[in-house]
C-alpha positions in Angstrom: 100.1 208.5 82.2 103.5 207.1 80.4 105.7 210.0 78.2 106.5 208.4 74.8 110.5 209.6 74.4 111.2 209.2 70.1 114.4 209.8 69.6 116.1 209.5 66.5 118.9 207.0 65.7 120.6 205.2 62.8 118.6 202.7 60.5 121.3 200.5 61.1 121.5 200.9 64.8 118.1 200.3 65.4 118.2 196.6 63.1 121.2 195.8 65.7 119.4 196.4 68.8 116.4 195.2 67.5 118.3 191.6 66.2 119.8 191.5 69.9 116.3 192.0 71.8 115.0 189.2 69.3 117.9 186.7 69.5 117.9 187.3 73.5 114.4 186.3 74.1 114.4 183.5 71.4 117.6 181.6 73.3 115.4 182.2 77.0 112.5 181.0 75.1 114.5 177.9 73.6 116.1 177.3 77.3 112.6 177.2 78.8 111.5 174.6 76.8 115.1 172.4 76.4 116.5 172.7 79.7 120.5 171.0 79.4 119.9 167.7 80.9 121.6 166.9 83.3 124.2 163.5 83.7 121.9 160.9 85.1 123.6 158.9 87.6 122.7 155.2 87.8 123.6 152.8 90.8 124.1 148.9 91.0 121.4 146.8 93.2 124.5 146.9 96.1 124.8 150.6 95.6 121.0 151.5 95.7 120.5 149.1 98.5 122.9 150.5 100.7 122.0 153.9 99.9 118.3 153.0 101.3 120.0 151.3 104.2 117.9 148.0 103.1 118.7 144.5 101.8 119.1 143.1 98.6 115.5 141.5 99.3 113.7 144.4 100.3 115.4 146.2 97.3 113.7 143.4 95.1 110.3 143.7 96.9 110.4 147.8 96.7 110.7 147.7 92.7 108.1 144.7 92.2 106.0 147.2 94.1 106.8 150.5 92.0 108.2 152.1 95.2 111.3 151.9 93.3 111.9 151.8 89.0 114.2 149.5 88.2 115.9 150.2 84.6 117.6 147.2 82.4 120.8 147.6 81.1 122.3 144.9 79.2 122.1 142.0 81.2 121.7 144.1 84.9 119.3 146.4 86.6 119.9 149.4 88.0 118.4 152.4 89.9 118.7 156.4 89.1 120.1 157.8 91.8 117.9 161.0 91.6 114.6 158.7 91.8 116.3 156.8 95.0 117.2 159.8 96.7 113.6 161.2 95.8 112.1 157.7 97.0 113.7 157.8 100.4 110.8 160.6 101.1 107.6 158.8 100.2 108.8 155.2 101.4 109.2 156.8 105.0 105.8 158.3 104.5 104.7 155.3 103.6 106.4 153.4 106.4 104.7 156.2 108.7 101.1 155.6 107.6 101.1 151.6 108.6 
């Protein structure tokens, strides 16, 4: 069974630790759900193809499929570098399988 210790400290005291407990848990609470995103890194058609050690064709062929996403900017397309690098793993699975 737990002992309950009271002890007696200032009214003033107790408001601090008690505002310090709260404003802890509120900004790992707030972290949880707003992670700091990170910089996303985004690679030309050349960079993402050489990355994947493929051609500019296959590269073409791979994001008509939805192996790879593709994102417009402006007038160009290019490739996360996260999502390429995370690609690599299920497009040798994929390669495995046929």
């Amino acid at each position: 069974m737990a002992q309950d210790i009271i002890v007696a400290i200032p009214l003033e005291q107790l408001k601090k630790e008690l505002s310090d407990t709260v404003r802890s848990e509120f900004e790992k609470y707030i972290k949880g759900i707003n992670p700091q995103k990170a910089e996303v890194e985004y690679l030309s058609r050349k960079q993402a193809a050489a990355l994947l050690q493929i051609s500019l064709p296959t590269l073409s062929k791979w994001t008509l499929e939805g192996l790879l996403t593709g994102y417009r900017i402006s007038s160009r397309i290019r490739y996360k570098r996260s999502e390429v690098e995370e690609s690599l793993n299920s497009i040798k699975t994929l390669k495995i399988k046929k």
